[in-house]
C-alpha positions as CSV (number, residue, x, y, z in Angstrom):
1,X,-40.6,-46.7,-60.1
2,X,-38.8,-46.9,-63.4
3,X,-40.1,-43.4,-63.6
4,X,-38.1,-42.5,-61.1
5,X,-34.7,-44.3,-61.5
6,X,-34.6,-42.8,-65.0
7,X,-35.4,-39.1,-64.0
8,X,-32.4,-39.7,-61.3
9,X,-30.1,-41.4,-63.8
10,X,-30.5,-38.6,-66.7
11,X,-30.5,-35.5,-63.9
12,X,-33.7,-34.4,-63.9
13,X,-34.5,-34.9,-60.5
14,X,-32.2,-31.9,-60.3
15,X,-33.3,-29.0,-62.4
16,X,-36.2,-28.4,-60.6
17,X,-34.7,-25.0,-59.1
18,X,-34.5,-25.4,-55.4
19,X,-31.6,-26.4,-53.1
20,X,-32.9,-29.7,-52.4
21,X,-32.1,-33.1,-53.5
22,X,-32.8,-37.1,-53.7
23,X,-31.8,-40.0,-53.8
24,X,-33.1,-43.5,-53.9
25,X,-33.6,-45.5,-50.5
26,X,-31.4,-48.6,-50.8
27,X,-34.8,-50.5,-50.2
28,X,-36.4,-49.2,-53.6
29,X,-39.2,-46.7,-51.1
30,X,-40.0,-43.5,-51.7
31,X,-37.3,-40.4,-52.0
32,X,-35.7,-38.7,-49.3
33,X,-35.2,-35.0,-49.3
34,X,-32.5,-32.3,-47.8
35,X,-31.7,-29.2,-47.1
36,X,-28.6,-28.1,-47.8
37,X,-26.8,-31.4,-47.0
38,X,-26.1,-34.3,-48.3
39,X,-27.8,-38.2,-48.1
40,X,-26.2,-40.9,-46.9
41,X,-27.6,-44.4,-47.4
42,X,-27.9,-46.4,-43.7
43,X,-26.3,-50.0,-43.6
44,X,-29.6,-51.7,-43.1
45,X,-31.2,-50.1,-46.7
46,X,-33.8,-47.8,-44.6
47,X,-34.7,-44.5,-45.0
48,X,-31.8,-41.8,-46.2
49,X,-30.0,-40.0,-43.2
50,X,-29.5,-36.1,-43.5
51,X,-27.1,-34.4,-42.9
52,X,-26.2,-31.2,-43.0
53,X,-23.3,-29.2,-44.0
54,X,-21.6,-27.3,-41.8
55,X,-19.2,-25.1,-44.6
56,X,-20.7,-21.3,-45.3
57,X,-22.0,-21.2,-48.5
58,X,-20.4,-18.9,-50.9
59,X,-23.4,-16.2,-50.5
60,X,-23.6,-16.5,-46.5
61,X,-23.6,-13.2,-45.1
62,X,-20.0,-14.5,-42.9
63,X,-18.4,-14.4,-46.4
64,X,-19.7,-11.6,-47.8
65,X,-18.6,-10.0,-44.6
66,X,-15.2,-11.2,-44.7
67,X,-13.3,-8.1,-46.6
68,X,-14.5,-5.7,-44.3
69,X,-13.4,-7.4,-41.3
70,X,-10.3,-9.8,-41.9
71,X,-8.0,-7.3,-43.4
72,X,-7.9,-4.7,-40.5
73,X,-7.8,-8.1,-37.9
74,X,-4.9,-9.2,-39.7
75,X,-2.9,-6.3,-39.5
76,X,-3.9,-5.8,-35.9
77,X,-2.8,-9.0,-35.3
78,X,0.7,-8.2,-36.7
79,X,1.1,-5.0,-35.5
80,X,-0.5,-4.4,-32.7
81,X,-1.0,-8.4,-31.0
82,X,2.2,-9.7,-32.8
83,X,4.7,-6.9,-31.5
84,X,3.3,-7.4,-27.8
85,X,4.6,-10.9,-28.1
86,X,7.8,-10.1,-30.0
87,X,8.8,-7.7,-27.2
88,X,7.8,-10.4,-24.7
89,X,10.4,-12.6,-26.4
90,X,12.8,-9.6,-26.8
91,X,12.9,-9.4,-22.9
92,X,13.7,-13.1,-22.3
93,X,16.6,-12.4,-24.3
94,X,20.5,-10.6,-23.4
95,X,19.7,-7.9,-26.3
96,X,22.1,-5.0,-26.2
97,X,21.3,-3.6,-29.5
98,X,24.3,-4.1,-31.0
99,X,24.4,-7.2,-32.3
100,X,21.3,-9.7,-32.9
101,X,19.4,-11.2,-30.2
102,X,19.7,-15.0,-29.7
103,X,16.0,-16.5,-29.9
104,X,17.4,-19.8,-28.6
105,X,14.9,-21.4,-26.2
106,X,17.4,-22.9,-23.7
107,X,18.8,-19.5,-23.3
108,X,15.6,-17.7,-22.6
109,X,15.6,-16.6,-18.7
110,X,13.9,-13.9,-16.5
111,X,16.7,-12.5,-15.9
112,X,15.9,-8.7,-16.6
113,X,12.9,-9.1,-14.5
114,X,14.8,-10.0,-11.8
115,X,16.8,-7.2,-12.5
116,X,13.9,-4.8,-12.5
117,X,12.6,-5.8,-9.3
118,X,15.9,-5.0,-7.3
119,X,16.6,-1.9,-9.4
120,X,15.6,1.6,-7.2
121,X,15.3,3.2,-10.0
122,X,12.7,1.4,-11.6
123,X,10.8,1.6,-7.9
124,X,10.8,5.0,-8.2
125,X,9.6,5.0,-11.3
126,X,6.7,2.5,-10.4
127,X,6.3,4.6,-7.1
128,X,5.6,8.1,-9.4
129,X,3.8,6.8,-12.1
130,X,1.4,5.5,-9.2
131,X,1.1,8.5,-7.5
132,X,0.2,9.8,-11.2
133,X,-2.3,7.3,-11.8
134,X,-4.1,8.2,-8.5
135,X,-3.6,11.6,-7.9
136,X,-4.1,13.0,-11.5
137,X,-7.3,10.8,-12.0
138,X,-8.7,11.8,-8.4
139,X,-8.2,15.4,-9.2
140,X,-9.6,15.1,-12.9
141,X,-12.9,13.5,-11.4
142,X,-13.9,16.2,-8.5
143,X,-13.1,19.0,-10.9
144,X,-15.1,17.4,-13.7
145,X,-17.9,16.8,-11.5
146,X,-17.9,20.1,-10.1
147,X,-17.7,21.6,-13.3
148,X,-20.6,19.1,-14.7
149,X,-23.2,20.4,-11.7
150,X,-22.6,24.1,-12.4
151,X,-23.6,23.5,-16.6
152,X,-26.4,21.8,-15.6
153,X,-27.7,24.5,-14.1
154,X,-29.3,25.6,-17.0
155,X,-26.8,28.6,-17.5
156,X,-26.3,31.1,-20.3
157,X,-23.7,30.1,-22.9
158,X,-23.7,26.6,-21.9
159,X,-22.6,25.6,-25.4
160,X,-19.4,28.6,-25.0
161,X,-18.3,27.1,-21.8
162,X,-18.6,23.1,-22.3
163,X,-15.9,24.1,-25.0
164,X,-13.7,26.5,-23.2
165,X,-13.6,23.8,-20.7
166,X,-13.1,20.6,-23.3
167,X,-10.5,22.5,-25.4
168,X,-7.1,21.1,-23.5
169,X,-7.8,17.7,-24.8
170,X,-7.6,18.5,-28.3
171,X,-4.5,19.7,-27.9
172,X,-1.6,17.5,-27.8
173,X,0.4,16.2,-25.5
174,X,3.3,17.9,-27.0
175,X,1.5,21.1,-27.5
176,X,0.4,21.2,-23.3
177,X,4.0,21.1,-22.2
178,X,5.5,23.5,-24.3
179,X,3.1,26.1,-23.2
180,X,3.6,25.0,-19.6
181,X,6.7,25.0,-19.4
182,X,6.8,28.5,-20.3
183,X,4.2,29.1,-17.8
184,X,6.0,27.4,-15.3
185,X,9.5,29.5,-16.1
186,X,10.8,31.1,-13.0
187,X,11.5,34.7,-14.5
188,X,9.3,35.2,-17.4
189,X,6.4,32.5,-16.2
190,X,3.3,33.8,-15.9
191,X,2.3,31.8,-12.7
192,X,5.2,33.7,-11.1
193,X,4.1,37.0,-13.2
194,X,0.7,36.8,-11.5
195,X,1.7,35.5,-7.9
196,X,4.2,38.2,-7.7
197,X,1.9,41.2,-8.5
198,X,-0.6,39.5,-5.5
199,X,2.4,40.0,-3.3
200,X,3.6,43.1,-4.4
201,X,-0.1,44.3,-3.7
202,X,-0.4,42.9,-0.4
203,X,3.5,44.2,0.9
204,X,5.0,41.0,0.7
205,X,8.0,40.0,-1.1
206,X,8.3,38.4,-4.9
207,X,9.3,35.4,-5.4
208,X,10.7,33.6,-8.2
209,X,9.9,29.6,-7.4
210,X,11.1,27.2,-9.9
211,X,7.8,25.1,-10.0
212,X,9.9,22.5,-12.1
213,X,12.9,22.0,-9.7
214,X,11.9,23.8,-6.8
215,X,11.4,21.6,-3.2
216,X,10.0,22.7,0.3
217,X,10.2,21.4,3.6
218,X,6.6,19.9,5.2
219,X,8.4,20.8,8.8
220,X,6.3,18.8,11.3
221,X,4.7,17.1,9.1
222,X,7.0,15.4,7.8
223,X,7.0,13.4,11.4
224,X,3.9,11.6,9.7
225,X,3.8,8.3,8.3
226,X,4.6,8.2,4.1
227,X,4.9,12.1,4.4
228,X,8.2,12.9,3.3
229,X,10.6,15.5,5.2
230,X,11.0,17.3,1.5
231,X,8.4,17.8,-1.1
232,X,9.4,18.2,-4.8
233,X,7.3,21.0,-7.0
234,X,8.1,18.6,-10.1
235,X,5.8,16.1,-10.0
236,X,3.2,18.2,-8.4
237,X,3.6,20.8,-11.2
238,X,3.0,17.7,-14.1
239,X,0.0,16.6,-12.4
240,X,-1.6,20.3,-12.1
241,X,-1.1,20.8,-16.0
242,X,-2.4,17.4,-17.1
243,X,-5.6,17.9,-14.6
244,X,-5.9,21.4,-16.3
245,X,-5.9,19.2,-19.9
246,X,-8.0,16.9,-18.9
247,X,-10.9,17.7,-16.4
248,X,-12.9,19.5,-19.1
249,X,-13.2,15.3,-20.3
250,X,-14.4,14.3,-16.9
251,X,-17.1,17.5,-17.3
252,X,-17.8,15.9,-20.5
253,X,-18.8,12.5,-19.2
254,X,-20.5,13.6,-16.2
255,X,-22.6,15.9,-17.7
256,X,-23.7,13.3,-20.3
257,X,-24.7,11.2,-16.9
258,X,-26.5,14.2,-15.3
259,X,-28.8,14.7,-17.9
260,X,-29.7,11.1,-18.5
261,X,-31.0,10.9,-14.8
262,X,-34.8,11.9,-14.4
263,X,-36.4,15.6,-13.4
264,X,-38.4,13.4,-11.1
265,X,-35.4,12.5,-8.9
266,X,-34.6,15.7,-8.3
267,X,-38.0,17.0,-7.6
268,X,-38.3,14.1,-5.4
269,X,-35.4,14.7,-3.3
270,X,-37.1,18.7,-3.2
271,X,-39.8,18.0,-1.9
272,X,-38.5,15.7,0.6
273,X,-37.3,18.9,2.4
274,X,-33.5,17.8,1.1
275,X,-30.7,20.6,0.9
276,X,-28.7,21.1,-2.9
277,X,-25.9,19.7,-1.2
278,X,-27.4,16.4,0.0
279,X,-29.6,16.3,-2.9
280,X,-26.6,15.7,-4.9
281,X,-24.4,13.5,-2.6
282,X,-27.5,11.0,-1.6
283,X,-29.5,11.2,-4.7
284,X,-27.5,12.2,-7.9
285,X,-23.9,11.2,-7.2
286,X,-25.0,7.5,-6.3
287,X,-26.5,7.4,-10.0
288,X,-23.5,8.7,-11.8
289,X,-21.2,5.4,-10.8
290,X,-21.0,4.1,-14.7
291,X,-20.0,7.6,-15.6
292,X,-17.1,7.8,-12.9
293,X,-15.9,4.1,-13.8
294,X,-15.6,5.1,-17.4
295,X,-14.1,8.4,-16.9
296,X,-11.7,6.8,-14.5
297,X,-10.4,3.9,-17.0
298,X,-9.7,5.8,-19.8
299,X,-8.3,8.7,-17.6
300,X,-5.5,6.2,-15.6
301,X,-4.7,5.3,-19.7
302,X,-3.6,8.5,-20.6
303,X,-1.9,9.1,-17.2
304,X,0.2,6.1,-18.6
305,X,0.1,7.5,-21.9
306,X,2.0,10.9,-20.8
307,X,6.0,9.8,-22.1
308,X,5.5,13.0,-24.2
309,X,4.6,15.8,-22.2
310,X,7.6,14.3,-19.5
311,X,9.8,14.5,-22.5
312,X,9.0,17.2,-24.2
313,X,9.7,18.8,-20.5
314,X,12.3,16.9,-19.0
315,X,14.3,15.2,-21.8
316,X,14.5,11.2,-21.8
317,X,15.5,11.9,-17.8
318,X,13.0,13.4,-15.7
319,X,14.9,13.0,-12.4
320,X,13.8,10.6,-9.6
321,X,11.1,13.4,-8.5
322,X,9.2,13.0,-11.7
323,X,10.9,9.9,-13.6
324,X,7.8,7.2,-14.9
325,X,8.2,4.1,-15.7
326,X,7.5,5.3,-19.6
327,X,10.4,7.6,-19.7
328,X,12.6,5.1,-18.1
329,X,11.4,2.6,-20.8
330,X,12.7,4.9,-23.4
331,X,16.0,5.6,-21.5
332,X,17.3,2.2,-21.2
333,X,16.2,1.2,-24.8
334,X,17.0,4.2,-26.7
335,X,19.9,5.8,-24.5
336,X,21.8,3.4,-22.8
337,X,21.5,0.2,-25.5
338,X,19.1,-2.3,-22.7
339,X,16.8,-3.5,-25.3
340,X,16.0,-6.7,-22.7
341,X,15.7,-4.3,-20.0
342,X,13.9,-1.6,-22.2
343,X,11.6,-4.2,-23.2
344,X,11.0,-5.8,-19.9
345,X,9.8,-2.5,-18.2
346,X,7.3,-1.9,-21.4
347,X,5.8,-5.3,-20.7
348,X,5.3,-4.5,-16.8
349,X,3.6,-1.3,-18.2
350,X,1.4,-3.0,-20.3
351,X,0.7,-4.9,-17.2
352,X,-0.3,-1.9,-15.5
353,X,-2.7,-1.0,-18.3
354,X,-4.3,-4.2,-18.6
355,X,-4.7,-3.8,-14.8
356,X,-6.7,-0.8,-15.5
357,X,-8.9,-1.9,-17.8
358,X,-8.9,-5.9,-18.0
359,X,-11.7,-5.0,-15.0
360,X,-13.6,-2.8,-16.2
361,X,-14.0,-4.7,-19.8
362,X,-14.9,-7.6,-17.3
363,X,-17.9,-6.2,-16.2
364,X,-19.4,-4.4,-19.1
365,X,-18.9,-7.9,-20.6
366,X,-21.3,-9.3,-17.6
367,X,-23.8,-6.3,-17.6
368,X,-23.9,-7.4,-21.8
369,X,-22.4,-4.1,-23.0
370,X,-19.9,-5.8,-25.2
């Protein structure tokens, strides 16, 4: 026992390497051992109680990982996290731009909501960028699928034409409307080059359409429901040159899911006595629902994402017949001074986004794919 107490007093119960540690049981028994925790001595003068420490030690793998990860979380935080909020504040708020805005809490009202809501303008807006969202993503999917089924088919230069067909994304958004705008020039366009040499070869008349400002009556249709009497070329002619830009994405992503399904299926479906066609809409298709979900998300994204090409087209005002809520977002805060207002259409966008793929992030989160 003496032993003992001096070997505890002079520290050499201590220096015998390892993590651990004793102490002395208030009752004079034997020692009782930790891990990486500390001792505490019970009221009574029984045996030790251990506890453990819940700090990371300084060579725990969540430290050492710490300077890899915190700095870029930070500065998403700030940038990214931090400005969302700021502009949420900024649109509580009378800011005009030209003098400061006044954070005071009492004076905080949704009052440019309000505004938003009974604006036409911004309805319109909502109303195009809707039909944008739908339309373009529909029309992206059937031609990427389309396009997927007739690589798979084991043809020659596969390899040429997956890149023929993926090279519009690379390009920017910026890049894409220049070159359609030319294209879509009434005099020197080379839609109107092309169409007109049809004509002239089949006696008909040339024409010189103005695909970007053009209109055309739907006649008897237009005695349908939510068919107009009118229809507008423009924002038919921004919705042809994105799909052109992006299908080859939508090939991309179905092929991918094409060649992950089985040979088996297919031979299945064979010699079942099915047809190509039903092969494909009762058998493959079916199969290719993660692939169309994926596609879809990030596809509505960059219909929300396309302020340049409208601008690079249009200027800051694209008209009511091809006006999104984007470009009207950068006309009232850049143009006309509405910060507030600016600000408050950005948030309802980001609204729209998070609409869009809030879901989707939902249920890859439940399937355990994040």
């Amino acid at each position: 026992m003496l032993q003992r107490l001096k070997r505890y007093l002079t520290g050499d119960a201590f220096r015998d390497g390892s993590r651990d540690s004793s102490e002395l049981r208030s009752d004079g028994g034997e020692q009782t051992g930790r891990l990486r925790g500390s001792s505490e001595l019970r009221s009574d003068g029984g045996t030790a109680v251990e506890s453990e420490s819940r700090l990371p030690s300084l060579d725990s793998e969540f430290v050492r990982s710490l300077p890899f990860w915190l700095p870029p979380f930070l500065l998403m935080g700030l940038f990214v996290y931090g400005a969302i909020g700021w502009n949420f504040v900024l649109s509580l708020t009378d800011f005009s731009g030209l003098s400061l805005p006044t954070y005071a809490i009492s004076q905080f009202d949704f009052e440019t909501y309000a505004k938003a809501f009974s604006d036409p303008t911004f309805w319109i807006a909502a109303r195009n960028t809707v039909i944008l969202l739908v339309v373009f993503t529909g029309f992206c999917l059937v031609i990427g699928l389309l396009l997927a089924i007739l690589v798979d088919q084991k043809i020659r230069f596969e390899n040429t034409f997956r890149t023929i067909y993926l090279l519009p994304m690379s390009l920017s958004f910026v890049v894409t409307a220049v070159f359609w705008r030319w294209m879509y020039n009434p005099q020197s366009g080379v839609i109107n080059l092309v169409l007109n040499a049809v004509l002239t070869t089949l006696g008909l008349d040339p024409i010189s359409t103005n695909w970007l400002g053009g209109s055309i009556s739907t006649g008897i249709l237009g005695a349908i429901p939510l068919v107009p009497d009118v229809l507008y070329y423009r924002l038919f002619a921004i919705m042809f040159a994105l799909t052109w830009q992006f299908s080859g994405y939508a090939m991309v992503v179905y092929l991918a899911g094409l060649r992950a399904i089985p040979d088996d299926h297919y031979e299945a479906a064979r010699v079942d006595g099915a047809s190509t066609l039903r092969m494909y809409q009762r058998v493959i298709v079916p199969q290719l629902r993660s692939s169309t979900i994926s596609a879809a998300v990030v596809l509505m994204v960059f219909a929300l994402k396309a302020f340049d090409f409208l601008y690079v087209l249009f200027g800051s005002n694209p008209g009511p017949f091809g006006d999104i809520l984007s470009t009207m977002m950068y006309r009232e805060a850049f143009s006309a001074n509405n910060w507030a207002y600016g600000a408050t259409i950005g948030l309802i966008l980001f609204a729209m986004a998070l609409t869009v793929i809030g879901p989707y992030l939902y249920s890859e989160y439940r399937r355990g794919e994040l």
